[in-house]
C-alpha positions as CSV (number, residue, x, y, z in Angstrom):
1,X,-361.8,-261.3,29.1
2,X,-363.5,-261.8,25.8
3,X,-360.3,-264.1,24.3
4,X,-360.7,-266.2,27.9
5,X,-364.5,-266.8,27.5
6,X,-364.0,-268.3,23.6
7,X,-361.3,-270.5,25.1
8,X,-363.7,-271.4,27.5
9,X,-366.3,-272.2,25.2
10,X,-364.4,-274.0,22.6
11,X,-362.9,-276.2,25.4
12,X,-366.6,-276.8,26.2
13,X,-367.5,-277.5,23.1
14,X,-364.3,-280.0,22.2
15,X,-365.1,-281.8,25.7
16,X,-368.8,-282.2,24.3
17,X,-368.4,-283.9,21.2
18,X,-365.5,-285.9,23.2
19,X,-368.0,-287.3,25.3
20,X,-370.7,-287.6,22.4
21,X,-367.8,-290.1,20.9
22,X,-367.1,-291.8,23.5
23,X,-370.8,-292.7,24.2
24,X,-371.0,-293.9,20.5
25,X,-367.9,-296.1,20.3
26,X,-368.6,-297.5,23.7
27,X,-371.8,-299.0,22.8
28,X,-371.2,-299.7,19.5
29,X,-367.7,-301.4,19.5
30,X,-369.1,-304.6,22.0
31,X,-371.5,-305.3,20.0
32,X,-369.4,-305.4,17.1
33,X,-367.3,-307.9,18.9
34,X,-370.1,-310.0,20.1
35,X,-371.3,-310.2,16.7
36,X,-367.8,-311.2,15.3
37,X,-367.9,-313.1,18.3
38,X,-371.2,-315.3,17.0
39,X,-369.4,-315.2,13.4
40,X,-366.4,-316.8,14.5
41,X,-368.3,-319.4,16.9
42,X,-370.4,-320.6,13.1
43,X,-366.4,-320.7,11.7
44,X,-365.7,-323.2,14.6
45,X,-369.2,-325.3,13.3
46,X,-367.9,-325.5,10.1
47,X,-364.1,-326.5,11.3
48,X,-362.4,-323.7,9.3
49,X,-359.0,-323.3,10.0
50,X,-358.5,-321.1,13.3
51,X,-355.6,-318.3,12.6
52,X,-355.1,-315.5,14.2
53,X,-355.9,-312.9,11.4
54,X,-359.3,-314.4,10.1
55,X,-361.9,-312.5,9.0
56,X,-363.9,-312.7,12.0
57,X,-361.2,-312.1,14.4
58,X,-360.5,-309.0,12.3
59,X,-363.8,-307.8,13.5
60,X,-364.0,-308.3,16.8
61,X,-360.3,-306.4,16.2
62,X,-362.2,-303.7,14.7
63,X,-364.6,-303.6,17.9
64,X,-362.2,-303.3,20.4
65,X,-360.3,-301.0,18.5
66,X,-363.6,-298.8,18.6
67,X,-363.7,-299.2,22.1
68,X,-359.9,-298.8,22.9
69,X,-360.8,-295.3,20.9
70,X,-363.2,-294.7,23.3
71,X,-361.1,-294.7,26.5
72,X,-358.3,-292.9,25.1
73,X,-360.6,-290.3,24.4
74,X,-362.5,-290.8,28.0
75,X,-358.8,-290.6,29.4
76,X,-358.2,-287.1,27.9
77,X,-361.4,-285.9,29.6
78,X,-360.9,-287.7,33.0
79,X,-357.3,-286.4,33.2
80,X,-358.1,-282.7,32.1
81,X,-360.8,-283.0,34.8
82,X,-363.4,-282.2,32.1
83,X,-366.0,-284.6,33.1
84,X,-366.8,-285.2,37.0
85,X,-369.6,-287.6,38.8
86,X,-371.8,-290.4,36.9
87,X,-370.2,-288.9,34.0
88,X,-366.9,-289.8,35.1
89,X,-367.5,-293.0,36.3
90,X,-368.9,-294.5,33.3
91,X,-365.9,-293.4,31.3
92,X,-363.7,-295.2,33.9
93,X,-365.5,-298.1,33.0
94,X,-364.9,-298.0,29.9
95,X,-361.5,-297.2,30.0
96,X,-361.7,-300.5,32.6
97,X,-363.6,-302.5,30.0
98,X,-361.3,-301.2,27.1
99,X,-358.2,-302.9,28.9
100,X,-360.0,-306.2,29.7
101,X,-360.6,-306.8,26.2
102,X,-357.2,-305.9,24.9
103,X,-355.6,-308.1,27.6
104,X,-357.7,-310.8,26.5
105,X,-357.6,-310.8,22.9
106,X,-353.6,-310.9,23.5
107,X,-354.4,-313.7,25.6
108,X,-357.0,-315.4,23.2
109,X,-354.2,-315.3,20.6
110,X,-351.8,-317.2,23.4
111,X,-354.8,-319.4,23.7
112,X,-355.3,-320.9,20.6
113,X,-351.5,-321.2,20.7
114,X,-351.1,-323.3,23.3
115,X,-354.4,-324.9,22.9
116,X,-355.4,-325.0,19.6
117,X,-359.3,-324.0,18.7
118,X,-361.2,-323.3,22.4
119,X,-364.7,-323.0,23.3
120,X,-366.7,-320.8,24.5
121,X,-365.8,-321.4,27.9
122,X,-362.0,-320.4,28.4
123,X,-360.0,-318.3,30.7
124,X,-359.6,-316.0,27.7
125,X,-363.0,-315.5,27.1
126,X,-364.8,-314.9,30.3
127,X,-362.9,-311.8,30.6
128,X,-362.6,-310.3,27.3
129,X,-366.9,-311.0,28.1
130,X,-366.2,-308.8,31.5
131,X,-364.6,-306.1,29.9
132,X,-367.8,-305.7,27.0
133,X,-370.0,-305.7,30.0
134,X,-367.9,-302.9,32.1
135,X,-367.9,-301.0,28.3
136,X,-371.6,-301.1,27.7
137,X,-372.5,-300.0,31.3
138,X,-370.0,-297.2,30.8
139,X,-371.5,-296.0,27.7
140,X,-375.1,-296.3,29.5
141,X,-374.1,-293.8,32.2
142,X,-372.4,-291.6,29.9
143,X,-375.5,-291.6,27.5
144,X,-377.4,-291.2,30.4
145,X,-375.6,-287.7,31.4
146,X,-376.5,-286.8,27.3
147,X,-379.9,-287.3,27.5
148,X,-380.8,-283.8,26.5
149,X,-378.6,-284.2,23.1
150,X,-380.0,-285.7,20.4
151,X,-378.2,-289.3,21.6
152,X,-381.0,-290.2,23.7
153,X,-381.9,-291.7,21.1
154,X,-379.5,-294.6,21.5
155,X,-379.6,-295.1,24.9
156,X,-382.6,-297.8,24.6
157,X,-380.4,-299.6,22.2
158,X,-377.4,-299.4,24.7
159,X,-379.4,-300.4,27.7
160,X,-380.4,-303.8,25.6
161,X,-377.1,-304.3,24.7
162,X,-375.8,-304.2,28.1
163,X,-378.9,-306.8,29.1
164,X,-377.0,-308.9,26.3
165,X,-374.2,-308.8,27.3
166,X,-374.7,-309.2,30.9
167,X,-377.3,-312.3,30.6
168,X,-374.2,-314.0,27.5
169,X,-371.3,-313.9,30.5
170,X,-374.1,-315.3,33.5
171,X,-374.8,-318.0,30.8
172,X,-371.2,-319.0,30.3
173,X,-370.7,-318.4,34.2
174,X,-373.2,-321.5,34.8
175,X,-372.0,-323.6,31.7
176,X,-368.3,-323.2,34.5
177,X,-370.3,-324.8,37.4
178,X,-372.8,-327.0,35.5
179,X,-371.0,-328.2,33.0
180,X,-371.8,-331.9,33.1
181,X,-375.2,-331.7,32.4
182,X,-375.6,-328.1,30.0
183,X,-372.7,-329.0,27.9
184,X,-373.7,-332.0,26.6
185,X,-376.7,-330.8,24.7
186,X,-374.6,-327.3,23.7
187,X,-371.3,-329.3,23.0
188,X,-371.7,-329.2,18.9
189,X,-373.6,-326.0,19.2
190,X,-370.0,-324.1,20.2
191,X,-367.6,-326.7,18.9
192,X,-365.9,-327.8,21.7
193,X,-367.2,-325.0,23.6
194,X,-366.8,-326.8,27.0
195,X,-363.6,-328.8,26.5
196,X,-361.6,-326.9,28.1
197,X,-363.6,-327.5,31.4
């Protein structure tokens, strides 16, 4: 009975700091993408060459790697039936979010190889933009269902990421439909970003 409870408890315990991670790498790894993401738009400015390993592409690598880390780890707990309710959920969407970027980033890469340097409007981007949303508001429940740990403490910065994020992709949603008249003044801003409109 005794051995049963410790398994019990270290199970608990494992599951715990599982979740703790998830949380972490969830928020953090969008906003290191959308800040590699900025980096790379000031490379476009500047008309450095556009390859697939530069530095600022390596960082929004890094990113999604963090949140691709996330859902693996959200996967072990949805499909041990560890977590259940809100809980769950937001790890679903981050395991949703986690796949949206990494089908995008292969498809960014196909991008620039077909196209050559894109904007910030492309059918690349929009979704790889999805997925960061679906991340953040996964981490935001999940921090939500910790805020008796210590990580409540990161859920304001989470919740302002997720406001980012969500007001960056409805910005590039109306650059699709008004393109005509917000691109101009933005055009040298993104470089490009509304050619391929």
């Amino acid at each position: 009975m005794n051995l049963i409870q410790k398994l019990s408890n270290s199970t608990l315990a494992k599951s715990s700091t599982l979740v703790s991670l998830v949380s972490i790498l969830s928020v953090i790894g969008p906003v290191i993408v959308v800040s590699a993401g900025f980096w790379d738009a000031i490379s476009h400015l500047q008309k450095e060459p556009e390859f697939f390993w530069s530095p600022s592409h390596i960082v929004v690598y890094t990113g999604v790697s963090m949140t691709s880390c996330a859902a693996i780890m959200g996967c072990l707990l949805v499909f041990r039936k560890l977590v259940h309710g809100s809980l769950k959920t937001g790890i679903k969407l981050v395991i949703i979010g986690s796949i949206l970027q990494i089908a995008s980033g292969f498809g960014d890469s196909l991008s620039h190889d077909v196209f050559g340097i894109d904007g910030l409007i492309s059918w690349s981007h929009q979704p790889l933009e999805f997925g960061l949303v679906l991340a953040s508001l996964g981490g935001i429940l999940i921090l939500k269902n910790r805020e008796h740990t210590k990580l409540k403490a990161f859920l304001p910065f989470s919740i302002m990421s997720f406001l980012f994020f969500t007001t960056w992709l409805l910005f590039n949603i109306v650059l699709i439909f008004g393109h005509t008249i917000q691109c101009i003044p933005i055009y040298e801003m993104f470089s490009s970003g509304c050619s391929i409109l």
